[in-house]
N, C-alpha and C positions, 0 to 999 in steps of 0.2 A: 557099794554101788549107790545107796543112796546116797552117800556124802560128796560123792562124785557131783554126781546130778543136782544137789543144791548147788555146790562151789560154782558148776557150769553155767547154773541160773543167774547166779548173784552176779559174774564174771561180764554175762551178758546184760543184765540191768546197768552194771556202771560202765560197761562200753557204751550202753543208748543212752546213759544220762551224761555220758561225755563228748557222743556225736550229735544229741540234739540241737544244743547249743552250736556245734560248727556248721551244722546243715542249715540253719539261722542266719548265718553269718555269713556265709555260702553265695545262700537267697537272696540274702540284700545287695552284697555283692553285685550280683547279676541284675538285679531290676535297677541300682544305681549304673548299672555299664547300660542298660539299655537307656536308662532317661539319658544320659549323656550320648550318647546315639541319638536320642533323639534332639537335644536340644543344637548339637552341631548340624543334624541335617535341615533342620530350622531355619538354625544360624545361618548357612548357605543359603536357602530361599531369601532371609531375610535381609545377607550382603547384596544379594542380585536385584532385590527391589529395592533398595538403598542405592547402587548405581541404576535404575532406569528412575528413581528419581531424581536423581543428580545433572540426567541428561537431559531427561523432559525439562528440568528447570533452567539449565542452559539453553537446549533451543527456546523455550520459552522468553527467555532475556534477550538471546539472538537475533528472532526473526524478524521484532522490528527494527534491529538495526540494520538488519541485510535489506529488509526493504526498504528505509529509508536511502539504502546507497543503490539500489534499483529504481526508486522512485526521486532522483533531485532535484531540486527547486532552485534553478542556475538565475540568475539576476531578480533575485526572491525581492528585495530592497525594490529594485524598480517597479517590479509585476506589483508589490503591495499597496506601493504608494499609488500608482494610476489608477491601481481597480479598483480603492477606496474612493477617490477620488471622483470616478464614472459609476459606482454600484454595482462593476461587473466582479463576480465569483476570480478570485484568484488562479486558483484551482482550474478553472475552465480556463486561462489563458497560458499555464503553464502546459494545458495537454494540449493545446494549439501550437504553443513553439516544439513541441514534442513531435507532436505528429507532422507538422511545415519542414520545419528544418534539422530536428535530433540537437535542436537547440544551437544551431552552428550560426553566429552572430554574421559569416560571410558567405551564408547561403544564396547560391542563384538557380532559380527554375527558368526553365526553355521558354516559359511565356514571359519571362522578365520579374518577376517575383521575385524579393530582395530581403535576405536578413531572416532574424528569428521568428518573425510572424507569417513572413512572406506577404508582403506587401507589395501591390503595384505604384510605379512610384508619380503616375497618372491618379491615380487612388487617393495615396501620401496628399499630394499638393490643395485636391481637393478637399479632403480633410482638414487638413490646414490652417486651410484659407482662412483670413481673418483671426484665428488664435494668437493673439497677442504672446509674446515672446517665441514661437515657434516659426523659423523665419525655413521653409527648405529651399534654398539656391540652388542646390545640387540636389535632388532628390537620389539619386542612381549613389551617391557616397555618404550621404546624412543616413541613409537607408539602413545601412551597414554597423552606423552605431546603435548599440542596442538601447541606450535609454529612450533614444528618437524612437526606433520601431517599436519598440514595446508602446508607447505614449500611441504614436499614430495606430496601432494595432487594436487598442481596446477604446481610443476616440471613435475606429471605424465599427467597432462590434458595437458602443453607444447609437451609433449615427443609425446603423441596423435596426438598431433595436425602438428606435420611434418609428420607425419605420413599419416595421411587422410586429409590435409589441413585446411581451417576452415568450415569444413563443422559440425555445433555443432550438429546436432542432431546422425551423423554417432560418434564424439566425446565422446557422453554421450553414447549412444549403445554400445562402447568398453569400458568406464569406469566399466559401470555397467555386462555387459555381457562378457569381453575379447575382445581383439582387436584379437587376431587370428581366434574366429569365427566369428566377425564380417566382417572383411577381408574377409575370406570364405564365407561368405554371399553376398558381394557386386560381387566379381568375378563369383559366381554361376548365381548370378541373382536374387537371392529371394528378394533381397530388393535393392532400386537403388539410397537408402541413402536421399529422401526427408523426409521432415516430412509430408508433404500430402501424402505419400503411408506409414507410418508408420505402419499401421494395415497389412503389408504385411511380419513385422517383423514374423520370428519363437516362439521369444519368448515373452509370452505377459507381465512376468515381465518387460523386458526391455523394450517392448513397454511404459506400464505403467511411470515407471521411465523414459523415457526420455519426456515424457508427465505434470509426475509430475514439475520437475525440469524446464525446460521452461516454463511453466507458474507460478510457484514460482518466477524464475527470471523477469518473465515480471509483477510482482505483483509489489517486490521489485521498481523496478524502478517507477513505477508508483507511490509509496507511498514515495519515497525522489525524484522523478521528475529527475531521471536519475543522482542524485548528491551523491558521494560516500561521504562522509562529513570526513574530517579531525581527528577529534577530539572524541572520545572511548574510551571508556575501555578496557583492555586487560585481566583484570581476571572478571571472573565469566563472565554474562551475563550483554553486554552492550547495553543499552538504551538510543538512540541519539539523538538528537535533525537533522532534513530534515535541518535547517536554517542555518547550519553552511556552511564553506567557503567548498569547494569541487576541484575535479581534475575531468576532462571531461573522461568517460567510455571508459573504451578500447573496444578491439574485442569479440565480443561474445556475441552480443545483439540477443534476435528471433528477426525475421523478417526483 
């Protein structure tokens, strides 16, 4: 009996000194299956932030080219060379053909209004007058080309603008409304020429319009970062590139 009971003992010592070892092995097993458990569940979180960085950085590279083809700068050549030339802000003459005509070079309004800027061609002539090489014969068809109306467009926002100073919002109120009743409006009192009392305008087209046009221009800049860019097309509708080389903005910025 006793020889029994040692053999039993000794039989079960080297079965535990031969399961120790695999219950070891067992262990690691299992804690190497969980870290790989865990490091795939990771992995997934970590391919999913890898694609929403891939996207953010595509829309990022995107958005300003979408709005550069939301925001374009159609007879960019012309508009830069005259508004250099007058000190008037680029950018404020393209949100002018914007908001006048959607930039349509054979625009006509009911009151005779002609071309990209919408110019009257009683207006035109006056302007004009006397500019050496600027000869309008025809005002009602010179009107219509857009280098003319662009030139006589921002001669007339000049002509304005010794006029009532640079005060742009009083500026665009006589574009769009007449400078002689807006004249008569500042000297009455009805409006004292801010743009925070503008809802004290008479008229709420112009109100509107001078509304529109400052914030088209403060869009503009925002989407080329204040850089009028060199380099455009002159015919048809041109689509620029914000990266090119630039001249610093004149006068005529809101705010």
């Amino acid at each position: 009996m006793e020889a029994a009971g040692v053999n039993r003992a000794q039989a079960q010592a080297a079965e535990a000194g031969v399961t120790a070892p695999v219950r070891l092995v067992r262990w690691r097993w299992r804690q190497l299956g969980k870290a790989i458990d865990r490091l795939f569940h990771w992995g997934r979180h970590l391919v999913g932030l890898l694609i929403l960085m891939a996207v953010a950085a595509g829309i990022w590279f995107a958005v300003p080219r979408l709005l550069v083809l939301l925001f374009p700068l159609p007879y960019a050549d012309v508009v830069g060379k005259y508004s250099e030339e007058y000190g008037i802000d680029p950018f404020l003459v393209v949100a002018i053909m914007r908001v006048e005509s959607s930039f349509d070079p054979q625009a006509h309004s009911h009151q005779g209004a002609l071309g990209l800027m919408q110019v009257m061609p009683s207006t035109a002539q006056e302007v004009a007058s006397g500019v050496d090489g600027l000869d309008l014969s025809d005002p009602e068809k010179d009107l219509l080309r857009p280098e003319i109306n662009v030139r006589i467009g921002i001669m007339y926002l000049d002509d304005l603008r010794r006029q009532f100073g640079d005060d742009w919002p009083v500026i665009l109120a006589a574009y769009n409304g007449g400078r002689g009743r807006v004249d008569r409006w500042l000297k009455e009192g009805q409006w004292d020429g801010r743009l925070e009392t503008l809802e004290s305008l008479p008229y709420p087209e112009t109100r509107r319009y001078v509304q529109k046009v400052l914030g088209m221009q403060a869009w503009y800049h925002r989407v080329y970062r204040n850089r009028w860019p060199k380099q455009a097309t002159v015919k048809g509708v041109g689509y620029v590139s914000s990266s090119g080389s630039s001249t610093a903005p004149a006068d005529g910025r809101p705010g």
